[in-house]
C-alpha positions, 0 to 999 in steps of 0.5 A, spaced: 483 483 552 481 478 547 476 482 544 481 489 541 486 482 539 481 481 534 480 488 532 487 489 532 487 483 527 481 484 524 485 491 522 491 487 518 497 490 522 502 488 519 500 491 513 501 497 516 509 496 514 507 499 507 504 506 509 510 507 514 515 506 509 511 510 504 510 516 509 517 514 511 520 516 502 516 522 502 518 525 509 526 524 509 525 525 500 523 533 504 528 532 508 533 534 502 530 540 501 530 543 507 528 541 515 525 535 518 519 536 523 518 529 528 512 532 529 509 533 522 512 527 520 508 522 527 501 526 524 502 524 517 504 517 519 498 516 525 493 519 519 495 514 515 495 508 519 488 510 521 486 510 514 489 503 512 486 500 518 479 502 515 480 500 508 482 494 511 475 494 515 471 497 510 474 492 505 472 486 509 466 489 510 464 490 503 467 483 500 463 479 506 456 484 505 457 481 497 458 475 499 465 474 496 469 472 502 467 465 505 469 459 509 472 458 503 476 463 500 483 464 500 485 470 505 481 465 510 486 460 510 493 464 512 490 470 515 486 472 521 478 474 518 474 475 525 468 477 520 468 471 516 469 467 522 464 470 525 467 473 531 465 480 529 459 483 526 458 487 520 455 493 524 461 493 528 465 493 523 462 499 519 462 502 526 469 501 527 471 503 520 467 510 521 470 512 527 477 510 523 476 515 519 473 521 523 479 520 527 484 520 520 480 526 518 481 530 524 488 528 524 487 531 516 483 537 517 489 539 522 494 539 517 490 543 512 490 549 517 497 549 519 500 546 511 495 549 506 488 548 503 492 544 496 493 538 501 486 537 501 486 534 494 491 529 497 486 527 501 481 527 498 484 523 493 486 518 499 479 517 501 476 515 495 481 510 493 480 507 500 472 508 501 470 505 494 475 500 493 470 495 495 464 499 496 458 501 491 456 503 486 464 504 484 467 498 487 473 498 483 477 493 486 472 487 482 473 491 475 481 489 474 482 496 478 485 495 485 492 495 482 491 502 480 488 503 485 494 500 491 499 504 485 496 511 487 495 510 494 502 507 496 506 511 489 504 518 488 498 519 494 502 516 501 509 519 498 506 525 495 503 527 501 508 526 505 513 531 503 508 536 502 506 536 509 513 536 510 515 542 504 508 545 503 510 544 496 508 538 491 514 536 488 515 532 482 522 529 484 517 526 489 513 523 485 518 520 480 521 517 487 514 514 489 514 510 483 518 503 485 515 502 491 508 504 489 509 499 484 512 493 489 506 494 493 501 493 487 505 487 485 502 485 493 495 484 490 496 482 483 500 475 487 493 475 490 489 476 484 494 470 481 492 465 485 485 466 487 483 466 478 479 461 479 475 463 486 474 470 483 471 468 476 467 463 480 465 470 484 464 474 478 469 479 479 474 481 474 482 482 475 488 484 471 490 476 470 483 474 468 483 479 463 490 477 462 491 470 463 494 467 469 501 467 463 501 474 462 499 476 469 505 472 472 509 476 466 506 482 468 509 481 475 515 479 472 515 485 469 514 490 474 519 487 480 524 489 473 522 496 472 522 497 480 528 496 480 530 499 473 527 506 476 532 506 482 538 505 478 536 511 473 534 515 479 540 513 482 545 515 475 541 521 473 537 523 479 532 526 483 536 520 487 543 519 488 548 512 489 546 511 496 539 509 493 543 503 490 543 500 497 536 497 494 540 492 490 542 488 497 534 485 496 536 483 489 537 476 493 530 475 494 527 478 489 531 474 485 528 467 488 521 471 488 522 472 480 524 464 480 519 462 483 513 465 481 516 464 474 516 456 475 509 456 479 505 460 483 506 459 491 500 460 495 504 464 499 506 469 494 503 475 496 506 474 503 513 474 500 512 479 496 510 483 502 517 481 504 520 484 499 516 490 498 519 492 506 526 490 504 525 494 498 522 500 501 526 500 509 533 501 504 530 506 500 529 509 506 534 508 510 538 511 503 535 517 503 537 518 510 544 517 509 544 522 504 541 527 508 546 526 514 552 525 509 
């Protein structure tokens, strides 16, 4: 039992909430336009997860490989990291991660069959940004990239992919729905990124905040919570969302204490409670959708 909590954790479970609630957005978004199928919307859901387990493994696998995560680093220091703490070997790890995919693409090469051959590129496009985001000869992630990355696979990707299992249509309304919670998720990573500045240009690896400097990076993110925001306001006024939508506001408490903050001084914890925030953000998004289905 001891041994699949460490795997359980090594997969960074809590984590998973931001793929639920992407899967969730485009799903109930493709309810507006028609009927809603559970069973779809599970098979998406499952694919998704498993894909996210293995980029969290796969990412591990590849930073520990590299020699980027150590005793030393950061993520070591508030969350599990079986690898680095030596409970599991990169051999299993690299296994567990194949096995991941394999049943992610089973799960995929269904939904092709029965949805249609244009989901492939969705696909496709989910696999590359999670294989190579730390993996070579690409490894985007160290070339200030993974932001963009976290953006397309959680915004356009995820949402997109939803509804178009849902619709079997790709829609831009979607698209346009998808942009505020991609972009929360990013700021996930860019909180990261601006607390580990020294440990990365110690470690060789560029990212958006050394590229900017620690005060443009901590603007940058500022910034980003604002037009989030801002995003579903004006799709709330104008469409493709409605005023249910402005439910979201009810998190602007704790995005204003996380805007404070962080505008003072970085908090070590400052990803984790980004995080917070994306899952506020993202279930009342949801949840608005919903509502303006039933109602």
């Amino acid at each position: 039992m001891q041994k699949y909590k460490i795997w359980f954790l090594a997969s960074r479970p809590w984590s998973f909430t931001m793929t639920a609630i992407s899967v969730s957005v485009g799903a109930s978004f493709a309810s507006l336009h028609g009927t809603f199928s559970w069973t779809l919307y599970l098979l998406t859901l499952l694919g998704s997860i498993l894909v996210h387990g293995a980029t969290n493994l796969i990412n591990d696998y590849y930073d520990v490989r590299s020699g980027v995560d150590k005793q030393d680093v950061s993520t070591v220091q508030y969350r599990p990291h079986p690898l680095v703490e030596g409970e599991l070997s990169l051999k299993g790890v690299l296994f567990v991660s194949v096995i991941l995919y394999i049943l992610a693409g089973l799960i995929g090469f269904y939904l092709i069959i029965d949805r249609g051959l244009d989901l492939l590129w969705l696909i496709f496009a989910g696999f590359f940004f999670s294989l190579t985001y730390t993996a070579p000869p690409l490894k985007y992630k160290y070339y200030a990239l993974g932001e963009i990355g976290v953006f397309l696979m959680w915004g356009p990707v995820m949402v997109e992919g939803a509804f178009f299992v849902q619709r079997q249509a790709f829609s831009l309304s979607a698209l346009w729905v998808s942009l505020p919670f991609g972009i929360l998720v990013t700021l996930v990573l860019l909180a990261n990124n601006l607390r580990d500045i020294a440990y990365d240009q110690r470690e060789g690896i560029s990212t958006l905040p050394i590229l900017f400097g620690k005060q443009q990076g901590s603007n940058l993110y500022l910034g980003l919570i604002i037009l989030a925001y801002l995003a579903v306001v004006i799709m709330a006024l104008v469409g493709p969302l409605t005023l249910w939508s402005l439910l979201v506001l009810l998190s602007l408490p704790m995005a204003i204490r996380l805007f404070k903050t962080v505008a003072q001084e970085l908090p070590m914890n400052a990803d984790a409670r980004t995080a917070q925030l994306d899952t506020l953000f993202g279930v009342l998004l949801v949840i608005s959708i919903v509502l303006d289905r039933l109602l």
